[in-house]
C-alpha positions in Angstrom: 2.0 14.0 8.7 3.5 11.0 10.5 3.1 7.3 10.7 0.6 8.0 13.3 -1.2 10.3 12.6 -2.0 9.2 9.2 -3.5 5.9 11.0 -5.4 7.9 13.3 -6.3 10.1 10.6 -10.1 10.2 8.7 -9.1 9.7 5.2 -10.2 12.6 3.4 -7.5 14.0 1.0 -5.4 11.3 1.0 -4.0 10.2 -2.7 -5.3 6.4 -3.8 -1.9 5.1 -2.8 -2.5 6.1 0.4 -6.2 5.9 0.8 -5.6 1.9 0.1 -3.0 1.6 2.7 -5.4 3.3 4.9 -7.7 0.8 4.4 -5.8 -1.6 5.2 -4.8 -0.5 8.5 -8.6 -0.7 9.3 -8.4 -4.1 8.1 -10.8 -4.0 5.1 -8.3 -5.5 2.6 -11.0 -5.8 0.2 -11.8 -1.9 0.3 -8.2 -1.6 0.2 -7.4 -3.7 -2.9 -10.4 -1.5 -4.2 -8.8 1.1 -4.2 -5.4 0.3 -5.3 -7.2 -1.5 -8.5 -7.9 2.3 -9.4 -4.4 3.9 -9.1 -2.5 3.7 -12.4 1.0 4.5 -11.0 4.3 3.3 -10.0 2.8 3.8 -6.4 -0.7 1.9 -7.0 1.6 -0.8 -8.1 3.6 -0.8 -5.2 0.7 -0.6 -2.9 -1.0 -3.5 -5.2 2.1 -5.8 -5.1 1.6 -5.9 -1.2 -1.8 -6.2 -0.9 -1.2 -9.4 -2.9 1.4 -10.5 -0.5 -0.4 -9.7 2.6 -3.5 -12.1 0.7 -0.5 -14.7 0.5 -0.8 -14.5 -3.8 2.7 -14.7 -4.4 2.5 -14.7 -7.9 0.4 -11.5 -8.5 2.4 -9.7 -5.7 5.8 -10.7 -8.1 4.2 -9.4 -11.0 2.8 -6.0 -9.1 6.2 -5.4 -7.7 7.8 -5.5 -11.1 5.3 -3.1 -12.5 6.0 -1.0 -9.8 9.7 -1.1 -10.1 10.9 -2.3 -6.9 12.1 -5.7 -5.6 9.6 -7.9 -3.6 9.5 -7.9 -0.1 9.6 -10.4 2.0 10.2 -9.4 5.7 7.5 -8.7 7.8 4.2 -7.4 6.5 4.2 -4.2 9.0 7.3 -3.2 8.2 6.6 -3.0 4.6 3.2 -0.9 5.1 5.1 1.4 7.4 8.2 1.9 5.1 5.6 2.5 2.1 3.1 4.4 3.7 6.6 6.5 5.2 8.0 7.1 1.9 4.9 8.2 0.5 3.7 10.4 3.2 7.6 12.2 3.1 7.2 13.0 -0.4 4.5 15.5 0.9 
């Protein structure tokens, strides 16, 4: 599945990672942060820590990005959602 596609897409199957970031790109952040609240992984984490950024909590995104394992970002917000969502949807 591609970037696209997944956008475009209705939702159904998608893992809570995903199904978050999904949200998101509807713009229900609050649906989305929902969801990610529910996903006990590495992933949820990830997908947590920028949620929090996106809110502008800079402290709760830190601390989500270190349970996730990964440094926090800091470029733009799109790019981020596209290189998780990417990563994500390439591990198939």
């Amino acid at each position: 599945m591609t970037i696209q596609e997944f956008e475009h897409g209705d939702g159904r199957s998608l893992s809570g990672p995903l199904l978050a970031l999904w949200w998101d790109a509807r713009g229900d952040w609050d649906k989305a942060h929902e969801v990610a609240q529910d996903v006990e992984s590495a992933d949820g984490a990830w997908v947590h820590a920028y949620l929090h950024r996106k809110e502008g909590d800079v402290g709760d995104a830190a601390y989500w990005y270190r349970q996730a394992g990964r440094p926090a970002a800091s470029g733009d917000l799109r790019v981020e959602w596209e290189r998780i969502v990417g990563e994500m949807l390439g591990r198939g």
